[in-house]
TORVO-501903 format. One line per 3 residues: number of its first residue (from 1); their letters; for each residue x negated, y negated, z negated of N, C-alpha, C. Coordinates in steps of 0.05 Angstrom, whole numbers, plus 5000, padded with zeros to 4 digits. Example, Ala and Ser with C-alpha at 12.3 -4.5 7.8 and 13.67 -1.06 7.14 Angstrom:
REM TORVO-501903
1	as	4736/5114/4844/4754/5090/4844/4736/5066/4844 ~ 4743/5045/4858/4727/5021/4857/4742/4999/4843 $
This chain:
REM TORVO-501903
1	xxx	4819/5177/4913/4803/5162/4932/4782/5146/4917 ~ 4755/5145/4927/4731/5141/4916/4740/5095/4919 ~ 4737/5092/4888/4744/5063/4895/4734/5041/4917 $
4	xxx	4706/5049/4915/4693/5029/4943/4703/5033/4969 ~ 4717/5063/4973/4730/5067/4991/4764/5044/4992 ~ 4765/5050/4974/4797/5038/4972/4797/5021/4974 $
7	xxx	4772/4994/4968/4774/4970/4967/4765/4953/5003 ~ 4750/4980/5010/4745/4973/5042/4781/4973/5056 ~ 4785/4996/5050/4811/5001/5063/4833/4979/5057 $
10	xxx	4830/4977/5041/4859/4954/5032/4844/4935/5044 ~ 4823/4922/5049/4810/4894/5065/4814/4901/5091 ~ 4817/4921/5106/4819/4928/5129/4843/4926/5142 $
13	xxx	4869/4936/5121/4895/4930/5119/4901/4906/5124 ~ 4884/4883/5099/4899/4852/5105/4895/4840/5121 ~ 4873/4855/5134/4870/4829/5164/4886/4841/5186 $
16	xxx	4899/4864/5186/4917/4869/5207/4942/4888/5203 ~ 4953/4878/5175/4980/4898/5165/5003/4900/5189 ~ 5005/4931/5181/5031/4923/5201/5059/4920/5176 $
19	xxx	5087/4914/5187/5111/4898/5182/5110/4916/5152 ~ 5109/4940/5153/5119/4952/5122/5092/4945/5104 ~ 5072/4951/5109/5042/4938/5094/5038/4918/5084 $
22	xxx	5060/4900/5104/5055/4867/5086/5084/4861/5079 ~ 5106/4873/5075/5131/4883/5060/5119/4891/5034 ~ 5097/4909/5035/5093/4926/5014/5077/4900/5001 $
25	xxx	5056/4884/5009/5035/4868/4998/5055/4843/4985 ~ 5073/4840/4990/5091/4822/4985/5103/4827/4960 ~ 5118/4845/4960/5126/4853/4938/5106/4855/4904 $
28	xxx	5085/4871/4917/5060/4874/4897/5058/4837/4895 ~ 5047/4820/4901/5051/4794/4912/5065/4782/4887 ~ 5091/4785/4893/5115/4775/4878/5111/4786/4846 $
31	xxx	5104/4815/4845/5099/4816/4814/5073/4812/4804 ~ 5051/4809/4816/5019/4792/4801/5031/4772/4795 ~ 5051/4752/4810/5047/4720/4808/5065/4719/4774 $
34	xxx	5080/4738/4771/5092/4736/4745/5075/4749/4725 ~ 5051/4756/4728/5033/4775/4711/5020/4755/4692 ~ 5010/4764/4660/4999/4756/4655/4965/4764/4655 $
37	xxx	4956/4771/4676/4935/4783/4682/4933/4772/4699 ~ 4947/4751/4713/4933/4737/4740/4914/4717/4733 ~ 4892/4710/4749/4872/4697/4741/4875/4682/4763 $
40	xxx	4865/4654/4763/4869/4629/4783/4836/4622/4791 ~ 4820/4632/4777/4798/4617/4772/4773/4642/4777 ~ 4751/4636/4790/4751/4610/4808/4769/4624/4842 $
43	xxx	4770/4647/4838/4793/4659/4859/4818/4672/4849 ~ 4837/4672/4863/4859/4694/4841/4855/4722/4848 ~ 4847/4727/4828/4842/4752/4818/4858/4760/4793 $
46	xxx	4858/4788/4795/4870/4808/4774/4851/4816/4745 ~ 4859/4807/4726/4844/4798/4701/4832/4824/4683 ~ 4840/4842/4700/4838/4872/4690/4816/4885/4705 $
49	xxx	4812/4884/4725/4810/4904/4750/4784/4882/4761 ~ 4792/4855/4756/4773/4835/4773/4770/4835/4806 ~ 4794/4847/4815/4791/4849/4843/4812/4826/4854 $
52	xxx	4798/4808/4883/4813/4795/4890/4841/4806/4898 ~ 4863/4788/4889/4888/4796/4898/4897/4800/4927 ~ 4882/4781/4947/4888/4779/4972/4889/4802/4981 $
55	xxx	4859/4819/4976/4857/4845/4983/4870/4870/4978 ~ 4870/4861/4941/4886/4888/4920/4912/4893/4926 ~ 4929/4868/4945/4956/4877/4944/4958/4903/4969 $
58	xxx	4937/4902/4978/4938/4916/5010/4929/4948/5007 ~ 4922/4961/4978/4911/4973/4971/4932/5002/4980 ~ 4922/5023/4998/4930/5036/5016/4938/5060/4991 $
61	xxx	4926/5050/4964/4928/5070/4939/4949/5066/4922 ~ 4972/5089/4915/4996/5083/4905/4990/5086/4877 ~ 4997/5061/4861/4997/5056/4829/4959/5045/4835 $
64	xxx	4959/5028/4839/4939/5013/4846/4926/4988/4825 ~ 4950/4983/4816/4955/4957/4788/4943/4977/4769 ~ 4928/4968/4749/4915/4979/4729/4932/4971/4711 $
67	xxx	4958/4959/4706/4975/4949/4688/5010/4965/4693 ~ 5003/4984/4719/5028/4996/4719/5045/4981/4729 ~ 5044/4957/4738/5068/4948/4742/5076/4957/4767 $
70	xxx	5065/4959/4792/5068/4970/4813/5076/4996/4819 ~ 5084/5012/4791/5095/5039/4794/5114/5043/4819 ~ 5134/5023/4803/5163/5032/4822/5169/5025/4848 $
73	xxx	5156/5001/4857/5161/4999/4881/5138/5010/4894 ~ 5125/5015/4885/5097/5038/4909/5110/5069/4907 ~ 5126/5077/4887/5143/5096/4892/5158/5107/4907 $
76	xxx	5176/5072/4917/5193/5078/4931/5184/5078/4959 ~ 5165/5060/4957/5150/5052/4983/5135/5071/4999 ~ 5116/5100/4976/5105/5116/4979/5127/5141/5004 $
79	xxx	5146/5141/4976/5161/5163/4987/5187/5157/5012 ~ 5192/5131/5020/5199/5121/5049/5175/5139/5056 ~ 5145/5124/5059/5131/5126/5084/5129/5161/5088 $
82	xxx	5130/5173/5061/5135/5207/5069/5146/5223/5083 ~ 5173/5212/5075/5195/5219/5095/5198/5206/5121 ~ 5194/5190/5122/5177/5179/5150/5157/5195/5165 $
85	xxx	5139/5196/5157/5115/5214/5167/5126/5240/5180 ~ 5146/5260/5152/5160/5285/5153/5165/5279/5180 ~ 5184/5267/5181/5210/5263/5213/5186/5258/5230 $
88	xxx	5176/5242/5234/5157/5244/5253/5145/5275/5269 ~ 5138/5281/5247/5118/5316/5244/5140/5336/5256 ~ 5174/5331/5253/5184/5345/5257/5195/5342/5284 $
91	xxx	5201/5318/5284/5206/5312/5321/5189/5315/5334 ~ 5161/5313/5332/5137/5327/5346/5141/5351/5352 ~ 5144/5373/5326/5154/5407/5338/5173/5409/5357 $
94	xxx	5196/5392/5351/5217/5396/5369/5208/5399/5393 ~ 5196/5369/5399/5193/5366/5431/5171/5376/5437 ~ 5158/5391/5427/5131/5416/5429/5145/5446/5438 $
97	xxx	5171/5445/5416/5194/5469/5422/5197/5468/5446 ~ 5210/5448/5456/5223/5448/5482/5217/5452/5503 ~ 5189/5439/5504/5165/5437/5521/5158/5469/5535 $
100	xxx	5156/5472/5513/5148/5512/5516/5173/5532/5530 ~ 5199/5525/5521/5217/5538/5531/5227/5532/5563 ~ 5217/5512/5574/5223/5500/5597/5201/5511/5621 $
């Protein structure tokens, strides 16, 4: 994903995450504030990347941290929302199946 794109998108995210988005921003959240790359000044920002954090945690892009730290839990977070999606896609056929045979 083209970065100016990603940086709209994750701004788009924080002004109206839904429950797993700001689960997910939270987490990212919880490991900046232990970073030594967090910057306080004159906004907190990411000392690498220079992007505000408010926005960067919302970043719709998995491994987003330019420091890696965000590997594992966008991992896990990634591959929930997959398998999520999957079941979705698949209970759609179903009741598309059924639909047809009736």
């Amino acid at each position: 994903m083209n970065k100016l794109v990603e940086i709209f998108k994750a701004w788009g995210i924080a002004f109206n995450p839904d429950d797993k988005q700001a689960e997910l921003a939270g987490k990212r959240m919880e490991i900046c504030d232990g970073c030594v790359n967090k910057k306080t000044s004159p906004v907190i920002h990411c000392g690498l990347c220079g992007c505000a954090l408010k926005g960067k945690i919302y970043s719709p892009v998995q491994g987003a941290c330019p420091a890696n730290k965000w590997n594992d839990i966008d991992k896990e977070w990634f591959n929930a929302k997959f398998q999520y999606e999957k079941l979705k896609r698949l209970e759609k056929q179903r009741l598309e199946e059924e639909n047809k045979n009736k």
